[in-house]
C-alpha positions, 0 to 999 in steps of 0.5 A: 500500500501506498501513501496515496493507498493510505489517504484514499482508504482514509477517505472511503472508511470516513476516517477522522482521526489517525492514530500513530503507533510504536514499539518502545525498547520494553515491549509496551505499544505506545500511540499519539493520535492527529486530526486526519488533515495532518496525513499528508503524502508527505508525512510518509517521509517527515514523520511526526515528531514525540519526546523521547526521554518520556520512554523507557530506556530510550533518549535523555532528557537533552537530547530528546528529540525523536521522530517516528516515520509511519509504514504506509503498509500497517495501515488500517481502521481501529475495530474499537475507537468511537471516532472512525480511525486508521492506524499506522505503525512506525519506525523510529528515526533520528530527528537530525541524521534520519537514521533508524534509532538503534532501539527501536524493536521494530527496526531491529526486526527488519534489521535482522531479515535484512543481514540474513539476506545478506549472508546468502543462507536465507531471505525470509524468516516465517514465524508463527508464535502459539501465544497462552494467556488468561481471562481473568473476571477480577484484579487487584493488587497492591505494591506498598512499604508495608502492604503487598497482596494480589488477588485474582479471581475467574468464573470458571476456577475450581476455588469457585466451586463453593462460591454462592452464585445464586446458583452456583452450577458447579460448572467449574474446571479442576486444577490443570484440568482446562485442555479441551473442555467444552462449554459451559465448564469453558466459559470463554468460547464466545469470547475467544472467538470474538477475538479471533474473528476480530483480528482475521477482519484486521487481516491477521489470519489465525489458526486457531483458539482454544482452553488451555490446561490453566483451570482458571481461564488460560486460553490460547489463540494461535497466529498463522505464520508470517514473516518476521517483521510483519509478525512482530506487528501482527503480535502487537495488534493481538494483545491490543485486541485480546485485552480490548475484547475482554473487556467489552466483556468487563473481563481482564487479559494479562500476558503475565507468564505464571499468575497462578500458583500451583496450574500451569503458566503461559508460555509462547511457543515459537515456530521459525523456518528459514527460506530462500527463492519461495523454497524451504530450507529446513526440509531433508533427510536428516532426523524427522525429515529435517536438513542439516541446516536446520540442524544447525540452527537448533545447535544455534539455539542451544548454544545461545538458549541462556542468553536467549532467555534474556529476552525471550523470557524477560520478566522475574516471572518468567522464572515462576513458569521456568521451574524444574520437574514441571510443565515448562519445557526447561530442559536444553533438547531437541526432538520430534514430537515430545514436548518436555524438549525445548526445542521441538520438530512437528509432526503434524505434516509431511509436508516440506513446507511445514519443516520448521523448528518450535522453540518452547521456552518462550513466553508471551512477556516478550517484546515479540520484535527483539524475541524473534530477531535474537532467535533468528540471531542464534539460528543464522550463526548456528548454521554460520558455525555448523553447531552439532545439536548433538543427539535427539531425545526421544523419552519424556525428560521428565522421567529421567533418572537424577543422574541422567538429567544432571547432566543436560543444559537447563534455561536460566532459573532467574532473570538475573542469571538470564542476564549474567549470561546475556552480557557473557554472550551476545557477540552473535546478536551485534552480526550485521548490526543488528543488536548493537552493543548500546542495545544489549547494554540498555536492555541488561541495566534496564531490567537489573535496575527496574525489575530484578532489584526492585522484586528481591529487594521486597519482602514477599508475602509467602516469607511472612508465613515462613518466618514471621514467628522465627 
């Protein structure tokens, strides 16, 4: 679409009010809104000018000065404002030199489907994200010097089954017993479905939705593949439209990985294939029907899985869901089939086209920009360096006897390790410029600063059970 595509689609939908929107360097989708009179042919290239010391991790207060370029292609009409109003997603730019803003998520994004074409291994990474979520019917928390407490709440939770409803029908799911009921214990079918249809009218083809084994409103809903850049902006629609369903439906979504103790956490499990001239090239006749070059690529995610984890699972809860012996695949394998791997090779077709390789650490915390670019990061210097996987493990890790898994690689246990080994390893990520330096070293004190020192450095609630009466 071009920018004169982009007016006249303004023109026909009545639009008013245009609404620009980007990606700051945490994850977060940000937006300012200007009367349709200021979209010009030429705003296309100006941009429109914002303060960038008012994000977080971005420009100093006197040198704050940014613009942000809208990408005629992002364009379209809002599902939810009053005012009829068309969107555009943007690319962060220096106001002087004009050059893309090394911490823009989004420019990293095109930066790294840009150096794989360069490399000659590649020129298009797929990507198709199984992201996990709760529905929550009620939230409330509190942070305080001397309170903290949170409380959650969901219709369809077996802690409920004794709640006076007037009537209370009983119609509850038992802990870890949400994969695949049907209504009315799943209360959110209708919910779900309104989500997915509302982002397949944005033209984001979907997969499919479904409960997942959360009993207190986990759900799923999973993106049809697309390349990488396009689905960093497909994954930010999605959130902007589960949470805007939910709560036309007085309901609340949160993308938090482990909000519940003792059921299983949300996890974002990410397919990626590599391919070149409209051919994939993960398919062959290596194991499960995979080529040596995927190999390789699952070597590279191994290799980097810790460093991975910085950014793939970036939050101090991501490591509540990251625990040994339960569901979260920590354990640093590859196989076909069997999902206590981290890495996994489906199955579900024979197809070459359907070769691909799902990495299950992830979680839907992630800044979906960054997250897929540092993988394919470890994917391309896996193949640069021919990294051997070593052999596939084809029995349930979690069966293996103490000694045997003793001695397998694991996903950090904490941010603060994740970003220990971040800082140790991510001289593949500054390949082709894609992550620079200042990016690695923003995003690592960023997160120490903001997050890990801000929840160890609180009393927890469950400490005053364990030692209030020491």
């Amino acid at each position: 679409m071009t920018p004169k595509d982009v007016i006249a689609l303004a023109k026909e939908n009545e639009v008013k009010i245009v609404d620009i929107r980007y990606m700051d360097f945490i994850g977060t989708w940000q937006h300012f809104s200007v009367p349709l009179g200021e979209l010009s042919e030429g705003a296309f290239e100006d941009g429109f000018g914002f303060d960038g010391s008012s994000m977080r991790a971005w420009q100093q207060i006197d040198n704050s000065d940014m613009i942000v370029i809208p990408d005629p292609s992002t364009a379209k009409i809002d599902p939810f404002f009053k005012v009829p109003t068309l969107v555009l997603i943007g690319d962060i730019h220096e106001p002087i030199t004009r050059e893309a803003y090394s911490r823009d998520p989004r420019g990293i994004a095109k930066k790294v489907e840009s150096y794989l074409k360069s490399t000659g291994i590649g020129d298009t990474i797929y990507v198709g994200p199984e992201p996990e979520f709760f529905i929550f019917s009620n939230i409330r928390y509190s942070s305080e010097p001397n309170a903290s407490f949170f409380e959650i709440d969901s219709d369809e939770a077996h802690w409920n089954s004794g709640r006076d409803e007037m009537p209370n029908t009983g119609y509850k799911i038992r802990p870890k017993g949400g994969y695949f009921p049907l209504p009315p214990n799943d209360k959110y079918q209708d919910m779900r479905t309104e989500m997915m249809l509302t982002l397949e009218d944005l033209g984001i083809p979907m997969e499919c939705q479904h409960h997942e084994v959360g009993a207190a409103g986990q759900s799923e809903i999973d993106l049809r593949f697309d390349s990488l850049s396009n689905m960093g902006d497909s994954l930010a629609w999605f959130k902007y439209v589960l949470k805007n369903v939910a709560t036309k439906y007085d309901h609340t979504v949160t993308f938090m990985p482990k909000p519940v103790y003792g059921d299983n956490g949300s996890g974002m499990h990410i397919h990626m294939s590599f391919w070149k001239d409209s051919t994939p090239l993960f398919a062959g006749n290596k194991y499960a029907g995979m080529s040596e070059m995927a190999l390789h690529a699952i070597g590279g995610i191994m290799k980097h899985c810790k460093a991975l984890c910085a950014i793939t699972n970036p939050t101090t809860n991501s490591y509540k869901r990251l625990v040994p012996g339960f569901e979260a695949p920590i354990n640093l394998a590859y196989s076909s089939r069997n999902r206590s791997a981290a890495i996994r090779l489906p199955m579900y077709s024979g197809s070459p086209n359907a070769k691909r390789v799902e990495f299950r650490t992830p979680d839907p915390s992630a800044n979906g920009y960054m997250a897929f670019a540092a993988i394919a990061m470890a994917m391309i210097d896996g193949i640069q360096n021919k990294m051997d996987p070593g052999d596939p493990m084809d029995k349930n890790i979690y069966d293996l006897p103490p000694e045997e898994l003793a001695e397998m690689e694991s996903a950090p246990a904490t941010l603060e390790e994740a970003l220990a080994a971040l800082r140790e390893d991510h001289e593949f990520l500054l390949k082709g410029d894609v992550f620079t330096k200042d990016v690695i070293d923003h995003w690592i004190d960023y997160k120490m600063e903001n997050e890990v020192k801000e929840v160890i450095s609180r009393p927890h609630p469950h400490e005053f059970y364990l030692y209030y009466d020491i």
